[in-house]
C-alpha positions as CSV (number, residue, x, y, z in Angstrom):
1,X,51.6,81.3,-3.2
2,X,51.2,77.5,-2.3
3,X,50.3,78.5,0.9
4,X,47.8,81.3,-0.1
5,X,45.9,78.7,-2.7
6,X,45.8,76.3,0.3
7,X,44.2,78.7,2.7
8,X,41.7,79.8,-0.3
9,X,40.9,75.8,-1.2
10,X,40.4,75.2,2.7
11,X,37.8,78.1,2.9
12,X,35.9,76.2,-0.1
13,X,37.2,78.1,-2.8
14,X,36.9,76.2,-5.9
15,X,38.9,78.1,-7.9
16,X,41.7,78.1,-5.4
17,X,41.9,74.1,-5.5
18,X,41.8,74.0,-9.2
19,X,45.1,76.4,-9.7
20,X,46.9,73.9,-6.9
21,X,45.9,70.9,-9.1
22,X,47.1,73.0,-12.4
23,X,50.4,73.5,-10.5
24,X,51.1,70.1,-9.6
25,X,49.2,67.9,-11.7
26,X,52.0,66.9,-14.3
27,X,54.7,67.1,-11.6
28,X,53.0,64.3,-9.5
29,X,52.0,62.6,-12.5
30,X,56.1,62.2,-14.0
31,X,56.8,61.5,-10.5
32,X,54.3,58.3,-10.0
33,X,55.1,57.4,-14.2
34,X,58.6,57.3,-13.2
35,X,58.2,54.7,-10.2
36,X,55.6,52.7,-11.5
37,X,56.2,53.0,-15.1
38,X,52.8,52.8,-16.3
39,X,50.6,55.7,-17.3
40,X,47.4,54.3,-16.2
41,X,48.5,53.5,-12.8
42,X,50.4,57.3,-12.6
43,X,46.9,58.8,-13.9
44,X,45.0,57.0,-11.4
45,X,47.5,58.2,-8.6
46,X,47.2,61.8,-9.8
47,X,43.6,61.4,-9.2
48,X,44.1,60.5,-6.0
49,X,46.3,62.8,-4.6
50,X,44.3,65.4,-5.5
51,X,41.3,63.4,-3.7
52,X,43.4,63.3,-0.8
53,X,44.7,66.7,-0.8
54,X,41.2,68.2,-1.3
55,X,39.5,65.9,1.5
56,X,42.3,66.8,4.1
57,X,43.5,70.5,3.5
58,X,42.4,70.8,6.7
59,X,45.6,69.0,8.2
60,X,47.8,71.0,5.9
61,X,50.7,72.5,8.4
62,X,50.8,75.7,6.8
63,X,54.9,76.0,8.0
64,X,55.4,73.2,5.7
65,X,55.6,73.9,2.6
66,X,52.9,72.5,0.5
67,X,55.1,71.1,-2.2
68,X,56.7,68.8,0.0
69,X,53.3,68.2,1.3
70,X,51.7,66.8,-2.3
71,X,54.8,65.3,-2.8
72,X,54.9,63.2,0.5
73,X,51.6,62.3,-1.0
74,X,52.0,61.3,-4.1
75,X,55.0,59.5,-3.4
76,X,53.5,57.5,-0.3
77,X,50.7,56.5,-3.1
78,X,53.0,54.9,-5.8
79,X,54.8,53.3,-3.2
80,X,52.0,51.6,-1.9
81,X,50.8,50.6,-5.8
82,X,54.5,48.9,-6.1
83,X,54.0,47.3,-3.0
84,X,50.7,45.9,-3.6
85,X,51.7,44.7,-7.4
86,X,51.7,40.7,-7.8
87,X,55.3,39.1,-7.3
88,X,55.3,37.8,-11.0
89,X,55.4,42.0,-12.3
90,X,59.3,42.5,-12.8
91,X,60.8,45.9,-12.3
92,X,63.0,45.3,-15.0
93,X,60.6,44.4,-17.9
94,X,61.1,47.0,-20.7
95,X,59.3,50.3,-20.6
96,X,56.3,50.7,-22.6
97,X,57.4,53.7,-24.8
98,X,55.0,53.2,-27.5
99,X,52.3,54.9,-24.9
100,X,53.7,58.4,-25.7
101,X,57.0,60.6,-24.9
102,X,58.7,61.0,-21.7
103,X,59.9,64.0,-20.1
104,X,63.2,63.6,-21.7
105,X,62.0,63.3,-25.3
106,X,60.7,66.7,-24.5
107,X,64.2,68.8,-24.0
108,X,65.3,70.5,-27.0
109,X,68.7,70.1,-28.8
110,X,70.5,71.9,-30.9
111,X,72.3,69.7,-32.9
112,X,69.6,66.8,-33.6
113,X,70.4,64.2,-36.5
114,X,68.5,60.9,-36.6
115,X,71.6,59.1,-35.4
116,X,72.1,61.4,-32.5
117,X,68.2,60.9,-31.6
118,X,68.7,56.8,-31.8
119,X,71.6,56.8,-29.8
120,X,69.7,59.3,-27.0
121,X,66.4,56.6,-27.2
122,X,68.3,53.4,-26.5
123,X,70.7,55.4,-24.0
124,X,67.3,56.7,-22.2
125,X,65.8,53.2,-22.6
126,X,68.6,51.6,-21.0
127,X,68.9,54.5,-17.9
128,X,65.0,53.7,-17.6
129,X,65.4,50.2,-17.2
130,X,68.4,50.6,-14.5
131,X,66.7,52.9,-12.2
132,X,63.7,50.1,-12.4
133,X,65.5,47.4,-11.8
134,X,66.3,49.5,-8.5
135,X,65.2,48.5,-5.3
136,X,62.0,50.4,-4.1
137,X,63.8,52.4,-1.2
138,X,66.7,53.5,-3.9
139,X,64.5,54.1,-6.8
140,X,61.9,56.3,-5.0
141,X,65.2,58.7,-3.6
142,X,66.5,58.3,-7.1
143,X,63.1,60.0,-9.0
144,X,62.8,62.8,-6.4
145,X,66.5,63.5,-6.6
146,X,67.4,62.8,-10.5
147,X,64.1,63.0,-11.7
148,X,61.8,65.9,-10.2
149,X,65.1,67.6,-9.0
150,X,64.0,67.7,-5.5
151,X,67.0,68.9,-2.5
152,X,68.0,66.0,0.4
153,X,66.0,68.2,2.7
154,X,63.0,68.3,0.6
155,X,63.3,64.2,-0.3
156,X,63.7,63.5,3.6
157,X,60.9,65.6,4.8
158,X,58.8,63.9,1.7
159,X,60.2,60.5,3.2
160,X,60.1,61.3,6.4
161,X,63.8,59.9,7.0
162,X,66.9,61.3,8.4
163,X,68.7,63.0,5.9
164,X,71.7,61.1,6.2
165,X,69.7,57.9,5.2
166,X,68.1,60.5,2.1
167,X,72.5,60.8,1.6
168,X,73.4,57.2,1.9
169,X,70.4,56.0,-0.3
170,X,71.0,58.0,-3.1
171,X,74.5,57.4,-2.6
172,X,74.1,53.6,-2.5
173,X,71.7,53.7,-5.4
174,X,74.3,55.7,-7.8
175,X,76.9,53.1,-7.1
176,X,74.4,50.2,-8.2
177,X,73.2,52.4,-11.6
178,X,76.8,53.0,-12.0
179,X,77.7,48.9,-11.6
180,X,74.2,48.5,-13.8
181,X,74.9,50.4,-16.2
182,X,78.8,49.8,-16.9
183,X,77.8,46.6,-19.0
184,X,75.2,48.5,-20.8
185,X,76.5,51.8,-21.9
Protein backbone atom coordinates (compact mmCIF):
# COMPACT_ATOMS: atom_id res chain seq x y z
CA UNK A 1 0.00 0.00 0.00
CA UNK A 2 3.13 2.16 0.86
CA UNK A 3 4.26 1.66 -2.39
CA UNK A 4 0.95 2.47 -4.20
CA UNK A 5 0.59 5.96 -2.06
CA UNK A 6 4.18 6.62 -3.16
CA UNK A 7 3.59 6.17 -6.84
CA UNK A 8 0.14 8.24 -6.39
CA UNK A 9 2.20 11.24 -4.30
CA UNK A 10 5.05 11.03 -7.14
CA UNK A 11 2.36 11.67 -9.96
CA UNK A 12 1.22 14.91 -7.79
CA UNK A 13 -1.46 13.49 -6.04
CA UNK A 14 -2.18 15.43 -3.00
CA UNK A 15 -4.23 13.22 -1.46
CA UNK A 16 -1.89 10.35 -1.86
CA UNK A 17 0.98 12.28 0.10
CA UNK A 18 -1.34 13.30 2.84
CA UNK A 19 -2.50 9.45 3.73
CA UNK A 20 1.62 8.65 3.75
CA UNK A 21 2.06 11.55 6.28
CA UNK A 22 -1.20 10.20 8.27
CA UNK A 23 0.56 6.84 8.35
CA UNK A 24 3.77 7.81 9.59
CA UNK A 25 3.47 10.99 11.17
CA UNK A 26 3.30 9.82 14.96
CA UNK A 27 5.63 6.87 14.26
CA UNK A 28 8.53 9.23 13.13
CA UNK A 29 7.46 11.62 15.65
CA UNK A 30 7.98 8.83 18.91
CA UNK A 31 10.96 7.77 17.07
CA UNK A 32 12.81 11.47 16.97
CA UNK A 33 11.00 12.18 20.80
CA UNK A 34 12.68 9.19 21.93
CA UNK A 35 16.39 10.15 20.68
CA UNK A 36 16.23 13.63 21.34
CA UNK A 37 13.85 13.81 24.13
CA UNK A 38 12.33 16.99 23.38
CA UNK A 39 8.97 17.53 21.67
CA UNK A 40 9.82 20.60 19.88
CA UNK A 41 12.88 19.31 18.34
CA UNK A 42 10.75 15.77 17.37
CA UNK A 43 7.89 18.10 15.83
CA UNK A 44 10.31 20.10 13.91
CA UNK A 45 11.91 16.77 12.57
CA UNK A 46 8.46 15.35 11.61
CA UNK A 47 8.10 18.41 9.57
CA UNK A 48 11.00 17.75 7.93
CA UNK A 49 10.91 14.40 6.93
CA UNK A 50 7.87 14.88 5.37
CA UNK A 51 9.61 17.98 3.45
CA UNK A 52 12.18 15.68 2.43
CA UNK A 53 10.03 12.77 1.56
CA UNK A 54 7.67 14.97 -0.56
CA UNK A 55 10.66 16.98 -2.37
CA UNK A 56 12.45 13.60 -3.31
CA UNK A 57 9.82 10.83 -3.98
CA UNK A 58 11.27 10.85 -7.00
CA UNK A 59 14.49 8.86 -5.72
CA UNK A 60 12.15 6.52 -3.79
CA UNK A 61 13.44 2.77 -4.94
CA UNK A 62 10.23 1.36 -5.15
CA UNK A 63 11.92 -2.48 -4.18
CA UNK A 64 12.57 -0.92 -0.92
CA UNK A 65 10.09 -0.70 1.13
CA UNK A 66 8.98 2.75 1.97
CA UNK A 67 8.92 2.22 5.68
CA UNK A 68 12.42 1.69 6.00
CA UNK A 69 12.72 4.43 3.58
CA UNK A 70 10.98 7.38 6.11
CA UNK A 71 12.64 5.75 8.64
CA UNK A 72 16.29 5.97 7.29
CA UNK A 73 14.95 9.52 7.15
CA UNK A 74 13.85 10.41 10.13
CA UNK A 75 16.44 8.71 11.89
CA UNK A 76 19.36 10.31 9.77
CA UNK A 77 17.54 13.73 10.94
CA UNK A 78 17.56 13.37 14.81
CA UNK A 79 20.90 12.09 14.52
CA UNK A 80 22.19 15.01 12.95
CA UNK A 81 20.09 17.40 15.67
CA UNK A 82 22.11 15.29 18.56
CA UNK A 83 25.13 15.86 16.76
CA UNK A 84 24.87 19.43 16.20
CA UNK A 85 23.48 20.05 20.01
CA UNK A 86 26.06 22.32 22.17
CA UNK A 87 28.54 20.08 24.34
CA UNK A 88 27.18 21.58 27.68
CA UNK A 89 23.28 19.63 26.72
CA UNK A 90 23.74 16.27 28.77
CA UNK A 91 22.06 13.11 27.59
CA UNK A 92 21.31 12.26 30.95
CA UNK A 93 19.43 15.34 32.35
CA UNK A 94 15.93 14.21 33.47
CA UNK A 95 13.16 13.94 30.89
CA UNK A 96 10.75 16.68 30.68
CA UNK A 97 7.43 14.70 31.45
CA UNK A 98 5.39 17.50 32.46
CA UNK A 99 5.14 18.28 28.40
CA UNK A 100 2.52 15.37 28.08
CA UNK A 101 2.37 11.43 28.16
CA UNK A 102 4.65 9.09 26.46
CA UNK A 103 3.86 6.08 24.49
CA UNK A 104 4.04 4.04 27.49
CA UNK A 105 1.65 5.97 29.66
CA UNK A 106 -0.71 5.06 26.91
CA UNK A 107 -0.86 0.98 27.32
CA UNK A 108 -3.77 -0.14 29.23
CA UNK A 109 -3.61 -2.31 32.48
CA UNK A 110 -5.80 -4.20 34.04
CA UNK A 111 -4.94 -4.08 37.40
CA UNK A 112 -4.09 -0.25 37.93
CA UNK A 113 -3.86 1.18 41.65
CA UNK A 114 -2.13 4.53 42.33
CA UNK A 115 0.82 2.59 43.76
CA UNK A 116 1.13 0.28 40.92
CA UNK A 117 1.01 3.61 38.50
CA UNK A 118 3.95 5.35 40.76
CA UNK A 119 6.04 2.50 40.78
CA UNK A 120 5.47 2.11 36.64
CA UNK A 121 6.38 6.26 36.34
CA UNK A 122 9.70 6.23 38.29
CA UNK A 123 10.52 2.72 36.69
CA UNK A 124 9.73 4.38 33.09
CA UNK A 125 11.61 7.48 34.25
CA UNK A 126 14.61 5.71 35.25
CA UNK A 127 14.55 3.29 31.79
CA UNK A 128 14.22 6.79 29.95
CA UNK A 129 17.14 8.22 31.54
CA UNK A 130 19.40 4.93 30.88
CA UNK A 131 18.74 4.61 27.30
CA UNK A 132 19.82 8.57 27.20
CA UNK A 133 22.57 8.41 28.93
CA UNK A 134 23.44 5.83 25.89
CA UNK A 135 25.88 6.54 23.45
CA UNK A 136 24.38 7.95 20.13
CA UNK A 137 25.35 4.74 18.00
CA UNK A 138 23.66 2.42 20.91
CA UNK A 139 20.66 4.57 21.62
CA UNK A 140 19.58 5.13 17.99
CA UNK A 141 19.70 0.83 17.54
CA UNK A 142 18.10 0.79 20.91
CA UNK A 143 14.77 3.08 19.84
CA UNK A 144 14.30 1.23 16.41
CA UNK A 145 14.73 -2.09 18.15
CA UNK A 146 12.93 -1.62 21.77
CA UNK A 147 11.11 1.31 20.94
CA UNK A 148 9.37 1.37 17.34
CA UNK A 149 9.84 -2.54 17.26
CA UNK A 150 11.66 -2.48 14.15
CA UNK A 151 13.62 -6.22 12.88
CA UNK A 152 17.85 -6.22 12.65
CA UNK A 153 17.17 -6.19 8.90
CA UNK A 154 14.98 -3.36 8.90
CA UNK A 155 17.37 -1.20 11.61
CA UNK A 156 20.43 -2.13 9.29
CA UNK A 157 18.91 -1.18 6.01
CA UNK A 158 17.57 2.16 8.00
CA UNK A 159 21.36 2.47 9.22
CA UNK A 160 22.83 1.36 6.45
CA UNK A 161 25.20 -1.09 8.51
CA UNK A 162 26.00 -4.60 8.39
CA UNK A 163 23.68 -6.40 10.33
CA UNK A 164 26.05 -8.03 12.50
CA UNK A 165 27.19 -4.48 13.65
CA UNK A 166 22.89 -3.77 13.98
CA UNK A 167 23.63 -7.45 16.40
CA UNK A 168 26.61 -6.41 18.27
CA UNK A 169 25.17 -2.80 18.94
CA UNK A 170 22.16 -3.64 20.39
CA UNK A 171 23.84 -6.35 22.03
CA UNK A 172 26.52 -4.06 23.51
CA UNK A 173 23.88 -1.51 24.41
CA UNK A 174 21.67 -4.11 26.47
CA UNK A 175 24.76 -5.07 28.48
CA UNK A 176 25.35 -1.21 29.35
CA UNK A 177 21.27 -0.61 30.22
CA UNK A 178 21.62 -3.77 32.13
CA UNK A 179 25.05 -2.47 34.08
CA UNK A 180 22.93 1.08 34.24
CA UNK A 181 20.21 0.09 35.41
CA UNK A 182 21.30 -2.65 38.19
CA UNK A 183 21.97 0.36 40.71
CA UNK A 184 18.72 1.85 39.82
CA UNK A 185 16.04 -0.71 39.72
Amino acid sequence: MDVRLAKLARKGDQRAFAEIVELYKDKIFHLAYRMLSNRHEAEDVVQETFLRVYKNLDRYDENQKFSTWIYRIGTNLSIDRLRKRKPSFSLDADLNESEGMDGYSLIPSDNRTPESEMLLSETQRIIHQAIDGLPAKYKTIMILRYIQDLSLQEISEILDLPVTTIKTRVHRGREFLRKKLEYKL
